[in-house]
N, C-alpha and C positions, 0 to 999 in steps of 0.2 A: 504494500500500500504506500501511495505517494504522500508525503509529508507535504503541508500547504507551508508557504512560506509568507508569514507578514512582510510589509513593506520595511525597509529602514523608517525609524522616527528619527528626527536629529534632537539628540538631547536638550533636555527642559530642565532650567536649572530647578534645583533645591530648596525648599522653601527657605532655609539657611540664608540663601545668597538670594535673592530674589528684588529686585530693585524696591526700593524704601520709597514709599507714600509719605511725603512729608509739606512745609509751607508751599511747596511750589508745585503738590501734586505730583503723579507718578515720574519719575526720569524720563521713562519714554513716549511721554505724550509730550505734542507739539500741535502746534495749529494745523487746521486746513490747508489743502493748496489752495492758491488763489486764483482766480483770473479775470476781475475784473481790476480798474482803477481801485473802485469804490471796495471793495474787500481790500485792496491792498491796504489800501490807508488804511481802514479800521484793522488792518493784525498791526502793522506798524505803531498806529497806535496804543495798543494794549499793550505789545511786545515791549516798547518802551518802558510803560511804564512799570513792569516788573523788574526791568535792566535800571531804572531808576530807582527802583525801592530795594535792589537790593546795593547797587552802586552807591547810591551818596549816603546811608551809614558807612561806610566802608571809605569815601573821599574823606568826609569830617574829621573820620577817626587815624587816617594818613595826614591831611593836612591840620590835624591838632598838634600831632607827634614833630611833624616838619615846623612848625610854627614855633615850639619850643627855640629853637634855633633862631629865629627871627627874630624871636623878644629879647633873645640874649643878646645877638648884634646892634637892636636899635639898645638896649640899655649901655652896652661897652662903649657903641657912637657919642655917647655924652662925656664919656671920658678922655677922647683925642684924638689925633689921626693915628699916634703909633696901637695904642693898645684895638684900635676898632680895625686896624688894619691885621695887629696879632690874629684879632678874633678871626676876623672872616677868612685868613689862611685855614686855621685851625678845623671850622665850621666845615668851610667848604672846600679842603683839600681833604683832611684826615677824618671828619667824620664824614663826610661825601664817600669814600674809602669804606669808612666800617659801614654805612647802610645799603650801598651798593652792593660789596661780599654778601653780605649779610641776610640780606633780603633778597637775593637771588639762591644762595643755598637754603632760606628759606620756603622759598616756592617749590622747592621737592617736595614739599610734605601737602601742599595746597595740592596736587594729583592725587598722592597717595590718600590723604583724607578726603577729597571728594566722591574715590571710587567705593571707598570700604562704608560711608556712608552710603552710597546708592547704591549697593548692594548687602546694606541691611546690616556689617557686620558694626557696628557701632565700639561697642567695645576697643578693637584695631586701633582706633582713633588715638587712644589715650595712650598706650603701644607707639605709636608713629610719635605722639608728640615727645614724648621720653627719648626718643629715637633722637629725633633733632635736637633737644637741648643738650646732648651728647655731643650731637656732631658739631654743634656753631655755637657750642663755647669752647669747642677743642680748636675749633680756624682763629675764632677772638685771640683767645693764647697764640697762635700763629701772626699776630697780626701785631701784637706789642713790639718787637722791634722797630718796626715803622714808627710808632709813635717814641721810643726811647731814641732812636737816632734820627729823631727831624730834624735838627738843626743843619746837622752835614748832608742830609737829602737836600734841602732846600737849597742850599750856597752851590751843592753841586747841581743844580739846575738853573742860577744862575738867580737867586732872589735874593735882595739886596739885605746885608750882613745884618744891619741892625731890626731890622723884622722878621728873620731867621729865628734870632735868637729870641724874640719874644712869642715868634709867633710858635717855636716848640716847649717852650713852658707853658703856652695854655695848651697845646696838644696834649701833655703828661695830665692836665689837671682835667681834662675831658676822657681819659683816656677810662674811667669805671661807668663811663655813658654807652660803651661802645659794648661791652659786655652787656650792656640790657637790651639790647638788639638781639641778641642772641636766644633772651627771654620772651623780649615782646613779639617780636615776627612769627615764631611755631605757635604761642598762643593767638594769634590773631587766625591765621592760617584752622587752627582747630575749631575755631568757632563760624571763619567763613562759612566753612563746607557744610554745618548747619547751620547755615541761614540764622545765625545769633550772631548779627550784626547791629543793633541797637545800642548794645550791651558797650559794643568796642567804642561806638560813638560817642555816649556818654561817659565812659571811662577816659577818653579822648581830649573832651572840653571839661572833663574835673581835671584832668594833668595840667593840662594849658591854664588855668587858675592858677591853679593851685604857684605853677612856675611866675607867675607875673608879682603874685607876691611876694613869695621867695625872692626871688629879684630886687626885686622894690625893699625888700628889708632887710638883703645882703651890699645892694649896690649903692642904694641911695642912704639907706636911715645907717647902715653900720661901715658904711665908708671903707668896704673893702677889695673895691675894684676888679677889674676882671676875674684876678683870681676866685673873688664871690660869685659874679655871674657863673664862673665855668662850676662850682658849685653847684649851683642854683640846678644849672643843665644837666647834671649828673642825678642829684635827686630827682629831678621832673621826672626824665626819662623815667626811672628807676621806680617810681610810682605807679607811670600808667601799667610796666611790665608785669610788677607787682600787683595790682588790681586786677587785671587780666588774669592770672594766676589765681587765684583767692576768690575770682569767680567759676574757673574751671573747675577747682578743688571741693568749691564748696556748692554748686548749684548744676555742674555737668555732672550728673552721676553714671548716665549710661556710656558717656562717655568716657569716663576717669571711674577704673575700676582700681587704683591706689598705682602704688611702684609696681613695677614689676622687671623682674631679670629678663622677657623677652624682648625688651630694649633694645640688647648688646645681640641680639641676631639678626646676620642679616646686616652687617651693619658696614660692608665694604661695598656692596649692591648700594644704597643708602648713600654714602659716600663719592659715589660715581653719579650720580643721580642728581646729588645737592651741587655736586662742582659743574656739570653741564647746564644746571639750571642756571648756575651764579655768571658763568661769564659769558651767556646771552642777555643778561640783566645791568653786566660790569661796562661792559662795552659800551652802554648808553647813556652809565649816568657818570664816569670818572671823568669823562671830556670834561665836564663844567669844572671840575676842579684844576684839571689842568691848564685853562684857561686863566684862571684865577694865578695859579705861578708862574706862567708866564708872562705875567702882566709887570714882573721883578725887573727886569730888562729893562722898561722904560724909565723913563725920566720922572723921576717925582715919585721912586716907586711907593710912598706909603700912599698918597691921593688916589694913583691910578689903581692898587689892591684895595683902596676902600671903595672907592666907587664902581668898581667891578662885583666886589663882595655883596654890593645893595643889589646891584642890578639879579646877579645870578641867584641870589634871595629869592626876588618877584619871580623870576623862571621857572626856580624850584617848585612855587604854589602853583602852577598850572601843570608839572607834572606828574604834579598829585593825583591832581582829582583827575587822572587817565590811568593812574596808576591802581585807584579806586574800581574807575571804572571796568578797566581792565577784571582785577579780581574778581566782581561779578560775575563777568563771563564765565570767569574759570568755573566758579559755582554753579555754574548752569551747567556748563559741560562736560565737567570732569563724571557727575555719575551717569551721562547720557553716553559717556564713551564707553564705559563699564557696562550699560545695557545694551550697545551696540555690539560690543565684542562676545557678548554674550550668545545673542542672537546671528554669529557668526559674518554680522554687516561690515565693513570697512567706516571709517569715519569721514567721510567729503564734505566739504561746502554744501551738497543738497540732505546731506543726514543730519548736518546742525539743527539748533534751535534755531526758530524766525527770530528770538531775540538776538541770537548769535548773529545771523544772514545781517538782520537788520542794523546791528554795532559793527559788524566791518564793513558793510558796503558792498558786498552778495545779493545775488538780485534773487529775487524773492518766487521769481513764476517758475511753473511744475518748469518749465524745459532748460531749468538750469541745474 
C-alpha cells in the first residue's frame, strides 16, 4: 500500500518567539497599498504621525543630553575668550569623540533589543543591556588616553600652545562625563525598542534643570570657573544616566530580570557588532570636531575657536532631532525585520513600514 504524502508546511514559528503585540500593534502589520493621491496622503499622514510620537520623545531627550553642553559653553563665555575657547575644544573635540564612539557602539544593542522584543523574548532585553554596559565602559577605558595626552595631540595638530594647555585640563575635568555615555546610550536604547520613550524625555529636561542650576551655583554664586562648569557637566550627565537606570531597575521588570552571568556570552559576536555600528556613526559626527582644531592655524586662534565652538553648538541641535528621528525608525523596524526573517521574506524598501517608505523618501505605490 502506497503511503500518501503531505505537502511541505514551511515552519511556523513558536509561540515563544512569535512577534509581540505591543503600543504600535503587531510588527507585521502595515498599511494598505495605495493608489490613489487621496489614500496616499491620508497613510502619509497617519504614518507620520506615529514616526512623530515616537521621534520627538526620543529628539527632546537627545537634544536635552546635547544641550547640557551648550549651557556649559554659554556659562564658560562669561568668563573670557581663553577659558570659553578651552571649553569649546574640550566640548566639541573630546567629548564630540566620546559620544560619537559611544553612541555608535551603542546602536548595536538598539537591533539586538528591537528584535528580541518583537519576537516576544523580553527578558533578552535586560541580557543585551548588561551586555553593553560591559562592552562601552571597557572602549571609555580605551578612550582615557586621548583625554590624559591632549595637550600634545592638540600642539601636534597645530593649535595654538596656550589653548592646548587649557583646553586639556578641562578635557581631564570632563573626562567622568564621558563614562556616562557608556550608561546612558544602552539605557536609552532598552527603552526605545519598547516604545518607553516618554520616560527618557522627561528624564531628559529634569537633567537639563537640574544642570543650569548646578551651573548657576558652581559658576556664578561660588566663583569657581570653568573648572565648576566642567563639574556641573559631569554631574548633569551623570544624572540623567542614572535616572535612566533607576527606572529600568525599578519599573522594567519584564525586562530587567536582575544580573545575570549570560552577559559575558557571546560577547566577541557583540563586540564586532558594536565596533561596525560605531564607525558608521564616527564618520559623521568627529568632522565637527575636527573643524573646531583646525580653526588653531588661524590668526587670532582663541576668537576664531570661540566662535567656531558657538557656531558648531547650533549645528549640533539640529543633528539631534534627526538623530531622534532616526531612532524611531529603528523602533519601527528592527522587530519588523525579525518578522520578516521569520517568514523567510528579505527586507527591501517595499517590505518597510509606510512610516519607514515615508521618512526616507521611498515612494509609496504597490509598483515600487
Amino acid at each position: 500500500r502506497k503511503q500518501r504524502t503531505r505537502p511541505a508546511q514551511s515552519p511556523r514559528p513558536s509561540a515563544a518567539i512569535r512577534p509581540r503585540e505591543g503600543a504600535m500593534g503587531s510588527v507585521a502589520d502595515d498599511s494598505e497599498e495605495v493608489s490613489t493621491v487621496g489614500e496616499a496622503s491620508r497613510m502619509v499622514w497617519e504614518e507620520s504621525k506615529r514616526l512623530w510620537g515616537i521621534g520627538t520623545p526620543i529628539a527632546i531627550a537627545t537634544l536635552s543630553m546635547y544641550a547640557v553642553s551648550s549651557v556649559t559653553t554659554i556659562f564658560v563665555g562669561h568668563l573670557g575668550n581663553l577659558p570659553l575657547a578651552a571649553a569649546s575644544i574640550g566640548l566639541s573635540v573630546f567629548g564630540t569623540f566620546a559620544l560619537g564612539f559611544l553612541l555608535g557602539m551603542g546602536s548595536a544593542l538598539e537591533t539586538l533589543c528591537g528584535q528580541a522584543f518583537g519576537a516576544g523574548q523580553v527578558a533578552m532585553l535586560g541580557v543585551y543591556l548588561q551586555r553593553s554596559w560591559i562592552v562601552l565602559i571597557a572602549a571609555a577605558l580605551l578612550m582615557v588616553p586621548f583625554y590624559v595626552f591632549a595637550e600634545p595631540l592638540l600642539l601636534a595638530l597645530g593649535q595654538d600652545a596656550e589653548v592646548a594647555r587649557e583646553a586639556a585640563r578641562f578635557a581631564l575635568y570632563i573626562l567622568p562625563g564621558a563614562f556616562s555615555f557608556a550608561v546612558n546610550f544602552p539605557t536609552a536604547k532598552f527603552l526605545q525598542a519598547q516604545s518607553k520613550v516618554l520616560v527618557l524625555a522627561w528624564i531628559g529636561i529634569g537633567g537639563l534643570c537640574f544642570h543650569v542650576v548646578v551651573t548657576y551655583l558652581l559658576v556664578t554664586v561660588l566663583g569657581w570657573g570653568y573648572p565648576g562648569a566642567a563639574v556641573a557637566y559631569d554631574l548633569s550627565l551623570w544624572s540623567i544616566a542614572l535616572g535612566q537606570s533607576a527606572y529600568i531597575i525599578g519599573w522594567c521588570k519584564d525586562g530587567w530580570r536582575g544580573w545575570s552571568m549570560a552577559a559575558f556570552n557571546d560577547m566577541w559576536a557583540f563586540v564586532k557588532l558594536s565596533l561596525e555600528s560605531a564607525v558608521m556613526l564616527c564618520l559623521e559626527i568627529w568632522y565637527l570636531g575636527m573643524i573646531t582644531v583646525l580653526t588653531g592655524d588661524l590668526q587670532d586662534a582663541q576668537i576664531a575657536v570661540d566662535s567656531l565652538g558657538v557656531c558648531m553648538n547650533i549645528n549640533g541641535w539640529e543633528g539631534m532631532i534627526f538623530i531622534g528621528l532616526n531612532a524611531a525608525i529603528r523602533v519601527f523596524e528592527s522587530p519588523m525585520s525579525w518578522a520578516l526573517a521569520v517568514q523567510g521574506r528579505p527586507c527591501t524598501p517595499s517590505s518597510l513600514s509606510s512610516a519607514s517608505r515615508c521618512s526616507l523618501g521611498c515612494c509609496a505605490w504597490p509598483s515600487c
